[in-house]
C-alpha positions in Angstrom: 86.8 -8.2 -10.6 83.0 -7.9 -10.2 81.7 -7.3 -6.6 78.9 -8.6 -6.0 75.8 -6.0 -5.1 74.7 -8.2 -2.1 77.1 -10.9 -0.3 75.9 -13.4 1.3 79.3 -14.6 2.4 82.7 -13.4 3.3 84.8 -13.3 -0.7 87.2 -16.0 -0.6 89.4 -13.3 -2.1 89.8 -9.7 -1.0 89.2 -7.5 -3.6 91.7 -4.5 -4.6 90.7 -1.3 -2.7 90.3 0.8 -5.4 87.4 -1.4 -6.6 86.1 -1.0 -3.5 85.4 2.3 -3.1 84.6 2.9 -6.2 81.7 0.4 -5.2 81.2 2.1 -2.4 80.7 5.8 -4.2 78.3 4.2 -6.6 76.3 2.6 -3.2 75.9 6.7 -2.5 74.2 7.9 -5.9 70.6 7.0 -4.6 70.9 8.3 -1.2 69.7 11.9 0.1 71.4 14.8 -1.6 73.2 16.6 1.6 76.4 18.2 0.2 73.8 20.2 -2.0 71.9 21.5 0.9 68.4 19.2 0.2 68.0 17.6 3.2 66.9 19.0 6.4 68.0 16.8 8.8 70.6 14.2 9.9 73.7 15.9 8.0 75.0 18.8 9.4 78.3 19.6 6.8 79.8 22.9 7.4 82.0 22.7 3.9 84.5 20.1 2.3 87.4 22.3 4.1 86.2 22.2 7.8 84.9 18.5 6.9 88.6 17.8 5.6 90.2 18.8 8.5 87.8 16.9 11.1 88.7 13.8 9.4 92.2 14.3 9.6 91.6 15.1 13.3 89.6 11.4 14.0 92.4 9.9 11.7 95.0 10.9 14.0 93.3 9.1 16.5 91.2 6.2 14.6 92.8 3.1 16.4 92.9 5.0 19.7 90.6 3.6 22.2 88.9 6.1 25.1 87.6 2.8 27.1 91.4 3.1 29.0 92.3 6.5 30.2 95.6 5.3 31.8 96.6 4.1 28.2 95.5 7.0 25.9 96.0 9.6 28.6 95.7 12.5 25.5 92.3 11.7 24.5 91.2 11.9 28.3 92.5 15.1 28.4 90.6 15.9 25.2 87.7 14.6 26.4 88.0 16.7 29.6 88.5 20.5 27.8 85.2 19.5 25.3 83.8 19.3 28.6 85.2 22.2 30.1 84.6 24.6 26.9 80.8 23.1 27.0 79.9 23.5 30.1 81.6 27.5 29.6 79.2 28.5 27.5 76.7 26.7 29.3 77.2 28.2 32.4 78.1 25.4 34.1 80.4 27.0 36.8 83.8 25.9 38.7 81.8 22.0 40.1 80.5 21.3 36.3 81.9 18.0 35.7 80.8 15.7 32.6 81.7 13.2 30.1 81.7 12.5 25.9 79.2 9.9 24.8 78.2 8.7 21.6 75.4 10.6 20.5 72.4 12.4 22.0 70.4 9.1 22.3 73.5 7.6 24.8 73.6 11.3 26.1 69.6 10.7 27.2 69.6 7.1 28.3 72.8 7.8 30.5 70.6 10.5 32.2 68.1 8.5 32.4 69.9 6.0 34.3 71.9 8.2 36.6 68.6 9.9 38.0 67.2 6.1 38.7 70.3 5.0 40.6 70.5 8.8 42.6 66.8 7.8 43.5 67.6 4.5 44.4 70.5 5.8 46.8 68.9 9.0 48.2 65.2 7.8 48.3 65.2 3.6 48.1 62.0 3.7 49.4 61.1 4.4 45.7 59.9 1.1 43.8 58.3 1.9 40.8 60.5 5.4 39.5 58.6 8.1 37.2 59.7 10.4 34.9 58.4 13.6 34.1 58.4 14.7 30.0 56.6 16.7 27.5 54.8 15.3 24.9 57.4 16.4 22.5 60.3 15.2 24.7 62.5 13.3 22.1 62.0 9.7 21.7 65.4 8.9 23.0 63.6 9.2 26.5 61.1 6.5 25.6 63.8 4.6 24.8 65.4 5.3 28.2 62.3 4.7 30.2 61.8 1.4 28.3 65.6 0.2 29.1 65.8 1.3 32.5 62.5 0.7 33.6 61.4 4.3 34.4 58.1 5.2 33.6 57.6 8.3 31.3 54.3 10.2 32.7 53.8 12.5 29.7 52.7 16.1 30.2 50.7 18.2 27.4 51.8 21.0 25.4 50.8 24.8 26.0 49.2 26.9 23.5 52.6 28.0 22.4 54.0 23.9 21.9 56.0 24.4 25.1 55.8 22.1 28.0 52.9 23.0 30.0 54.2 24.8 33.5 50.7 23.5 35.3 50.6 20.0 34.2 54.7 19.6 35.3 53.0 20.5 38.7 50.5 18.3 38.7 52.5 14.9 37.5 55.3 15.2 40.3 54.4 12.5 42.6 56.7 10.5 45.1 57.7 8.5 42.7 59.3 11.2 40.4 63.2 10.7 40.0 63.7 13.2 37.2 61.7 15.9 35.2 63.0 16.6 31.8 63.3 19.9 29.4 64.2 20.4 26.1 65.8 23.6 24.2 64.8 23.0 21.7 62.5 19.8 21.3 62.9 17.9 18.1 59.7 18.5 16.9 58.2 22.1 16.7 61.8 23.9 17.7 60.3 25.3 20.9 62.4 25.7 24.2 60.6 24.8 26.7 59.6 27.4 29.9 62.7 26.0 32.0 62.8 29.1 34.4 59.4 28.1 35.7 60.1 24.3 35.0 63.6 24.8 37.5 61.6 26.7 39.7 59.3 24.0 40.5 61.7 20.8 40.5 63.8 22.6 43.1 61.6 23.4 45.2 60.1 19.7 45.0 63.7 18.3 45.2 63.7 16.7 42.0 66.4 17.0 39.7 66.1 18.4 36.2 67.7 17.2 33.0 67.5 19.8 29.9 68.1 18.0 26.8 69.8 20.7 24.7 71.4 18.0 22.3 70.2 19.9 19.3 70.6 23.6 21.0 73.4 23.9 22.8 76.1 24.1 20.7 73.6 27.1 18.9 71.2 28.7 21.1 74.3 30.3 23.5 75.6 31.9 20.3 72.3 33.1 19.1 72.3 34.9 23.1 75.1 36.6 22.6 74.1 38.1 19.2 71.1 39.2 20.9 68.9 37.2 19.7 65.7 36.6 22.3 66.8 32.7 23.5 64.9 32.2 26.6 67.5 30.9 29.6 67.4 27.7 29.7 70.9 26.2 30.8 73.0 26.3 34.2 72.0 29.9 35.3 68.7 28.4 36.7 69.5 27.0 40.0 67.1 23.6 39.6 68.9 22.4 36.3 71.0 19.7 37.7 72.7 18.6 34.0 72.6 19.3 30.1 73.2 17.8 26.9 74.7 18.7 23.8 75.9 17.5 20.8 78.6 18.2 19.5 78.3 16.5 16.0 75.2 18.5 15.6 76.0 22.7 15.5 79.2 21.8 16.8 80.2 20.8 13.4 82.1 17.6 14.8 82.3 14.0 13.5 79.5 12.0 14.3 79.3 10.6 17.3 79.6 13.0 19.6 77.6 14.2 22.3 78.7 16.4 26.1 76.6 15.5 29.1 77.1 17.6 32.0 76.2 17.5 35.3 75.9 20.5 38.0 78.5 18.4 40.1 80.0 15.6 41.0 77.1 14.3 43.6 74.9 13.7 40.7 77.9 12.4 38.0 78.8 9.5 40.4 75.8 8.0 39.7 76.1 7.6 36.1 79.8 5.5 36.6 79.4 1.5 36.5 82.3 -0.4 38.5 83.0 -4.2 38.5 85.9 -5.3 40.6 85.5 -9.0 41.1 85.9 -10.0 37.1 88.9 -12.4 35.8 90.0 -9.8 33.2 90.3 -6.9 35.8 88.9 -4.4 38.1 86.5 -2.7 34.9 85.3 1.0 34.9 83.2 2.3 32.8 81.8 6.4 32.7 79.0 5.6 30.3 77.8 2.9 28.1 80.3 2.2 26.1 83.0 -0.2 26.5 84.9 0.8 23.7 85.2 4.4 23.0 86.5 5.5 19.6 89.5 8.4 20.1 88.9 9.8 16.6 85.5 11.1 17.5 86.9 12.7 20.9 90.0 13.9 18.9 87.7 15.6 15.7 85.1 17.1 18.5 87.8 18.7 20.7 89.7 19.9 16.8 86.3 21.4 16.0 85.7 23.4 18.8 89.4 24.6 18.7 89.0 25.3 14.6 85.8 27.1 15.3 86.2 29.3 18.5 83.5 31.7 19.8 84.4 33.7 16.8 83.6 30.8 14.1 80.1 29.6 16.5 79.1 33.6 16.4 79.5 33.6 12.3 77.7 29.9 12.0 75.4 30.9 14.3 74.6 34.6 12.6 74.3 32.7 8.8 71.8 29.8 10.6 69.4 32.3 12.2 69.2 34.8 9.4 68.4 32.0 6.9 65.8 30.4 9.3 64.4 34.3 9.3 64.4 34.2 6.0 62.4 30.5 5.8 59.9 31.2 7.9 59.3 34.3 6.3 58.9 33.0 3.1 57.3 29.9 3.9 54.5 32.7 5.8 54.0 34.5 2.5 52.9 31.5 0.6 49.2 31.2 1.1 47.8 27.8 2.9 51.3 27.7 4.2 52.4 28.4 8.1 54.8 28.0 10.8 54.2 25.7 13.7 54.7 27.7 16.9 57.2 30.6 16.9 60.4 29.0 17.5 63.4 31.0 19.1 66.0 28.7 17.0 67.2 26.9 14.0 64.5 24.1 14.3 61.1 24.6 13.4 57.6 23.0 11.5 55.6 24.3 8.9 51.9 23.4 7.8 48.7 23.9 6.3 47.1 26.7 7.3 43.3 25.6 8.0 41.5 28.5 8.1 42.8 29.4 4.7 40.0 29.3 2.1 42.3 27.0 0.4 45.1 25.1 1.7 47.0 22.0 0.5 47.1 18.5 2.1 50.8 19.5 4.3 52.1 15.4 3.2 51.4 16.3 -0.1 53.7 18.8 -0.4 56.4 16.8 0.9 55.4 14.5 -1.4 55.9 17.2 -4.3 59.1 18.5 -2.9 60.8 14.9 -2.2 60.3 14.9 -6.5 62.0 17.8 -6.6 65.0 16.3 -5.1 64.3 17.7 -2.0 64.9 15.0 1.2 61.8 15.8 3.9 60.8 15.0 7.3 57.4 14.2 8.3 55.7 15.2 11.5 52.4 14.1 13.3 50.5 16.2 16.0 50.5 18.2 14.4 50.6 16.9 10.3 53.6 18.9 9.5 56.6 18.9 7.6 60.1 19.8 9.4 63.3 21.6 8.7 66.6 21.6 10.5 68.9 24.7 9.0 72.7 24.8 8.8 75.0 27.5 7.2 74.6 25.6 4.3 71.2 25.9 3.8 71.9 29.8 3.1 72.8 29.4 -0.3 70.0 27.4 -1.3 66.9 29.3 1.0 65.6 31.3 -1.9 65.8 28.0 -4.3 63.7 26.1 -1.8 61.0 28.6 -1.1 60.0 28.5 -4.6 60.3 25.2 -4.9 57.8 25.0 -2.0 55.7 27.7 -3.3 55.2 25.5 -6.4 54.7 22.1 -4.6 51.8 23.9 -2.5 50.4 25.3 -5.6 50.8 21.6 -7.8 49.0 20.2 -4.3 46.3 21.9 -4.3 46.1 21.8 -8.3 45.7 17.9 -7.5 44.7 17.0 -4.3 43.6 13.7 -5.2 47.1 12.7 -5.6 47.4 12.4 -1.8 45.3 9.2 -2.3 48.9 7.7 -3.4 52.8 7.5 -2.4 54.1 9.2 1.3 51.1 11.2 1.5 49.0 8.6 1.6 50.9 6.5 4.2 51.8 9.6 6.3 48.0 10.5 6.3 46.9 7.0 7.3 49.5 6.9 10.1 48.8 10.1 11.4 45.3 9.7 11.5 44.7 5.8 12.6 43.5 6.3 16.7 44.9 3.1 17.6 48.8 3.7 17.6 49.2 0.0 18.9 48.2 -0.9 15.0 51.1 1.3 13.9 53.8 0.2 16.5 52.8 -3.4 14.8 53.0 -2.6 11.6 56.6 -0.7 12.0 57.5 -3.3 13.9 56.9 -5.4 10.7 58.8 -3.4 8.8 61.8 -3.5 10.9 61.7 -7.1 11.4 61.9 -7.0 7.5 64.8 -4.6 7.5 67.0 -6.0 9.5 66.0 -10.2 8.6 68.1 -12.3 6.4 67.7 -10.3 3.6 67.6 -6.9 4.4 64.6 -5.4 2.7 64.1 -1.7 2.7 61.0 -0.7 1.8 59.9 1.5 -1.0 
């Protein structure tokens, strides 16, 4: 029986499973090449073994729904010791209190909202609520300003890409509800100064959100293998919650995320409650109805697989290999390191006072030919890397593939005229951003319309 490549209706007939996924491996062959260690970003597999057992984990629990506590009292108590072993290592204390959510981006709107709705009960007198963020605050907290109608107030960047201490002074206003961190942003990998940052909000009264969602299941290991991680979690008295996911260096299924909260008086905030509905009193911790169990169930299997011991080895193989990246991506002329980033997460790009250094979008371009899968960054023009143990056994096969790329870029730097680098270039360059939030927006409208066109 022949599946067809694009349905445009349910089959009238099922068709046998094996067809199916063998269909479905075949849908695979043109995507990014993770199990092999090219790409740098999204996929963070620890080995078929570990990846074997997680799925066995959700499995156990696939049908299990976390949106009744009462019903699947297992996975509540599951959810309750990720918490717990989080908010350990976090310092979180005996009140740390805190909930599973679906990802980083649920883990930031939830925050998000919680701050709005503490504001709205401890200061109502606020109408129009702010929020304080660095310009390399992830975009989940545009997202979150846009849905809950918080206005982001955006501060610059330091000399060292960190959020700048003086311009967080500055931007507080009566209107602030939250201030936000990250350790380490997205972008450059940089944590920002959260000592000074937590200094400042608690003396203003403001409560302070540090978005560890790609650090914290990392960073704390890195600490205690004495690697120089600036403090950035519970041990400064203004941080009033943290989040972390676990399907990132946690090596858990995807989704999972931990956001935890000093205490309780800010946690209440985040719960919704409806009592007068036909189908029942409802309660609700986040923003999920449903919850899927087998991502609760995989999460709370990893952390017991892994243990301090198995976070300490991860976390020894990630940080060597990202010594040995930035390293080599420092010896290859033209070629540099955004920043100097304490972590696993960091940019690279050309080096402009170099006699002779290649277009940065270029060499993605090259790379990407190579079979490598690369993430583009603007302000600055960069090209980003996100390293997992896995990356280990394929650092020294990258850095001369990179080596060559920047030599074949600036061998032909007219080819940056054409493909990615071309489009990346334009974008990054065009001064009026609403052209390129319209033409994206084109894009997605043609993504996700009746026929589902993905461009290029």
């Amino acid at each position: 029986m022949n599946i067809p490549e694009a349905p445009g209706e349910l089959p009238e007939k099922g068709f046998p499973h094996e067809d199916i996924l063998r269909v479905l491996e075949e849908k695979k062959s043109g995507d990014a090449n993770w199990k092999d260690g090219k790409t740098w970003s999204l996929v963070y597999h620890l080995g078929e073994n570990h990846t074997a057992f997680v799925k066995r984990a959700f499995g156990e629990y696939f049908s299990e729904n976390a949106l009744n506590p009462m019903a699947f009292r297992s996975l509540k108590r599951m959810e309750s010791d990720v918490v717990r072993m989080t908010s350990s290592f976090l310092h979180g204390g005996s009140g740390a209190v805190g909930v599973m959510t679906s990802g980083g981006t649920e883990s930031c709107l939830l925050a998000v909202k919680t701050y709005r709705d503490l504001a709205r009960a401890k200061r109502p007198w606020i109408r129009k609520p702010e929020m304080v963020v660095a310009d390399s605050v992830h975009v989940a907290w545009e997202k979150g300003a846009k849905y809950f109608d918080v206005k982001p107030v955006h501060v610059s960047l330091d000399s060292s890409f960190r959020m700048d201490v003086d311009a967080v002074k500055k931007r507080i206003n009566r209107n602030t509800v939250l201030v936000v961190a990250s350790a380490p942003d997205y972008p450059h990998g940089m944590v920002d100064p959260v000592e000074e940052i937590g200094a400042i909000a608690a003396a203003r009264g403001i409560p302070l959100h540090v978005d560890s969602c790609l650090g914290g299941f990392l960073l704390p290991f890195a600490e205690m293998l004495g690697y120089p991680v600036p403090v950035f979690d519970f041990r400064v008295p203004g941080v009033t919650s943290i989040s972390a996911d676990v399907h990132k260096y946690g090596f858990a299924a995807k989704g999972a995320s931990v956001l935890v909260y000093r205490n309780m008086d800010y946690l209440e905030h985040q719960f919704f409650v409806h009592g007068d509905w036909p189908g029942g009193v409802f309660a609700s911790p986040g923003l999920l109805g449903t919850r899927p169990g087998g991502a609760i169930a995989a999460a709370w299997a990893s952390m017991m697989a892994l243990g301090k011991e198995g976070y300490l080895s991860n976390a020894k193989t990630v940080m060597e290999t990202t010594k040995k990246l930035l390293d080599g991506i420092s010896a290859i002329p033209g070629l540099g390191p955004v920043g100097a980033p304490p972590g696993s997460v960091f940019a690279y790009k050309s080096v402009k006072d170099e006699k002779r250094s290649p277009d940065i979008y270029l060499v993605g371009d090259r790379l990407e030919a190579k079979g490598w899968h690369i993430d583009r960054l603007q302000k600055p023009e960069a090209l980003h890397a996100m390293v997992t143990p896995r990356h280990a056994a394929i650092a020294g096969a990258f850095l001369s593939d990179l080596r060559d790329a920047a030599g074949e870029a600036l061998a032909s730097p007219e080819l940056a005229k054409k493909g990615n680098a071309a489009m990346y270039g334009m974008i990054a360059r065009v001064p009026l951003r609403s052209v390129i939030k319209g033409e994206v927006l084109k894009m997605m409208k043609s993504m996700y319309g009746k026929d589902g066109t993905i461009p290029g």
